[in-house]
ROSEVO-603803 format. One line per field, with one value per residue (C-alpha): residue in three letters; z, x, y. Coordinates in steps of 0.05 Angstrom, whole numbers, plus 5000, padded with zeros to 4 digits. Layout:
BEGIN
aa (ALA  ...)
pz (Z  ...)
px (X  ...)
py (Y  ...)
***
This chain:
BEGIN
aa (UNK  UNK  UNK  UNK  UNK  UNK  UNK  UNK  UNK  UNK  UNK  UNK  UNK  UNK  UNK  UNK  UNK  UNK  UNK  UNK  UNK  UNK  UNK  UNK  UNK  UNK  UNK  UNK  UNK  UNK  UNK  UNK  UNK  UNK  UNK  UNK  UNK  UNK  UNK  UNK  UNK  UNK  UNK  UNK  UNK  UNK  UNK  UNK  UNK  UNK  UNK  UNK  UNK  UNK  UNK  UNK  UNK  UNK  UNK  UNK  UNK  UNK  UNK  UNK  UNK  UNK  UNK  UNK  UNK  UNK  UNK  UNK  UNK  UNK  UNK  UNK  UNK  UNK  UNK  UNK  UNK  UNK  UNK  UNK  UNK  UNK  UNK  UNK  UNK  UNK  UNK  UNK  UNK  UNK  UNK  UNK  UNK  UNK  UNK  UNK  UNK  UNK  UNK  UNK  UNK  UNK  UNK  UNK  UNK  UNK  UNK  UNK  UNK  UNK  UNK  UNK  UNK  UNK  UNK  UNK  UNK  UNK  UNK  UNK  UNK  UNK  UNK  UNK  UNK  UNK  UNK  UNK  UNK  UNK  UNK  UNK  UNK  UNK  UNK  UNK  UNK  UNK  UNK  UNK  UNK  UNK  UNK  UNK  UNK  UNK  UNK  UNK  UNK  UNK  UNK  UNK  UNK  UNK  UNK  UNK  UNK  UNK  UNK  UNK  UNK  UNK  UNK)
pz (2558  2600  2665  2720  2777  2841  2868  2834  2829  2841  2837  2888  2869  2889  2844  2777  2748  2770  2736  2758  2771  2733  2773  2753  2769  2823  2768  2699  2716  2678  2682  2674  2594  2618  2667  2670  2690  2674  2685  2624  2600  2648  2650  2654  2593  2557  2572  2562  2485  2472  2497  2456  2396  2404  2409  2348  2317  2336  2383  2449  2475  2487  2551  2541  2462  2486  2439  2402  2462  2515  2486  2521  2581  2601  2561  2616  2672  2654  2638  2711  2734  2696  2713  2784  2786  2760  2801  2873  2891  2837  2870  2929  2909  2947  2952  2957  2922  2851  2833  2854  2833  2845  2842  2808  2840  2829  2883  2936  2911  2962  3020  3089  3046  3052  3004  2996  2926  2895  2853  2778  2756  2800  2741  2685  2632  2616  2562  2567  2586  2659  2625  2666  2710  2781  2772  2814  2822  2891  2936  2973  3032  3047  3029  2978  2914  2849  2800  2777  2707  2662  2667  2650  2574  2552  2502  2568  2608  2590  2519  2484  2485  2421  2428  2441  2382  2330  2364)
px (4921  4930  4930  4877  4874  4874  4881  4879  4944  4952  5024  5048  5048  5127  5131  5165  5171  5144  5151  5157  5213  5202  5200  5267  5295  5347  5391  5371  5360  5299  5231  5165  5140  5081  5062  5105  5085  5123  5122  5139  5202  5217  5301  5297  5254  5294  5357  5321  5301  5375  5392  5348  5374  5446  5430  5395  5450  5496  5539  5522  5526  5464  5457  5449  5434  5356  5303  5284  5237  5276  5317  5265  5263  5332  5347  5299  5329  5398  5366  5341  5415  5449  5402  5413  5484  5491  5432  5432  5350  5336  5373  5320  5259  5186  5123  5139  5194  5210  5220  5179  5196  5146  5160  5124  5125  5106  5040  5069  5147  5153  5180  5155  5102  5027  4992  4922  4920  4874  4899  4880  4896  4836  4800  4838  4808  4838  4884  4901  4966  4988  5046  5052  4978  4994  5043  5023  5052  5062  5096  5134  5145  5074  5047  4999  4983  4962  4946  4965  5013  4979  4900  4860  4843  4908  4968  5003  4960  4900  4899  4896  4966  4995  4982  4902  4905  4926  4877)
py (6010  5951  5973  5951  6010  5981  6061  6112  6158  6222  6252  6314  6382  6380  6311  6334  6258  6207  6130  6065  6013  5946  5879  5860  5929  5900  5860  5899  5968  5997  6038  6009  6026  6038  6093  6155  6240  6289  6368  6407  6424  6362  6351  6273  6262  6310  6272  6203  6229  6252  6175  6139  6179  6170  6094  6095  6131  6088  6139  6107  6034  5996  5952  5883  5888  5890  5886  5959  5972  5965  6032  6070  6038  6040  6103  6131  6103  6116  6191  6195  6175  6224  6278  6252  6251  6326  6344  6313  6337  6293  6232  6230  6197  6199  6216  6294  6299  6316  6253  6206  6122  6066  5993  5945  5866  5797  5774  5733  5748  5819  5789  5817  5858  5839  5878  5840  5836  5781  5737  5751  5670  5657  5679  5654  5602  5540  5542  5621  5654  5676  5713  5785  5774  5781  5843  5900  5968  6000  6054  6015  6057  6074  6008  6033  5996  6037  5984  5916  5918  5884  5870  5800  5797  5831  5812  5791  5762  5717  5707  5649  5600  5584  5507  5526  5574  5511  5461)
***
């Protein structure tokens, strides 16, 4: 896991899934690999298997010829907007709702959004990767931040660059 909890979550009784939108969610469309609750038996998940199967099989197109582990992420979103589309309750997204979708940003990149994060570079060595730091996940509509993406120490953020690895 690495995840650094700012907040910790607790999904609604009402929420039935709840995941996360990725940073880049506005041009590519995708859920965050990361964090995702489910009730059992839960329609979206079940849809989102039967996607990454038929890609795997070869009977349905992938997006953007991602790498193998992007099959899950976007077989789950596209899951969620299937489900949606046959299902309009599952359209609306919130806090009480049964589906519930947080975003995850970039610190200083939400525009009219001060969330008082600090800065995880502030503690980065010299010579170690920034790579996905300062990524935070949040409810954007009440403000609240849950926990940043990736914590200090992990494959993505604060190890060891390749250049100080052959020095």
């Amino acid at each position: 896991m690495d995840l650094l909890v700012v907040h910790p979550f607790v999904a609604s009784p009402s929420n039935k899934f709840v995941t996360v939108k990725w940073a880049w969610y506005e041009e590519d469309p995708q859920f965050f690999q990361a964090f995702i609750a489910a009730a059992p038996g839960n329609e979206i998940v079940k849809k989102s298997l039967t996607i990454m199967l038929e890609i795997l099989n070869g009977t349905r197109a992938e997006r953007g010829g991602g790498a193998m582990h992007m099959i899950g992420t976007q077989g789950m979103q596209e899951a969620w907007a299937e489900v949606a589309h046959e299902h309009s309750s599952i359209y609306y997204q919130g806090k009480n709702k049964e589906v519930y979708l947080l975003s995850e940003h970039r610190i200083g990149e939400k525009q009219g959004c001060n969330y008082h994060l600090p800065n995880q570079l502030t503690y980065l060595k010299p010579g170690f990767s920034d790579g996905t730091c300062n990524y935070f996940v949040a409810d954007d509509t009440e403000k609240s931040v849950f926990f940043y993406s990736h914590m200090l120490g992990t494959k993505s953020c604060g190890q060891p660059k390749a250049e100080a690895n052959e020095a």
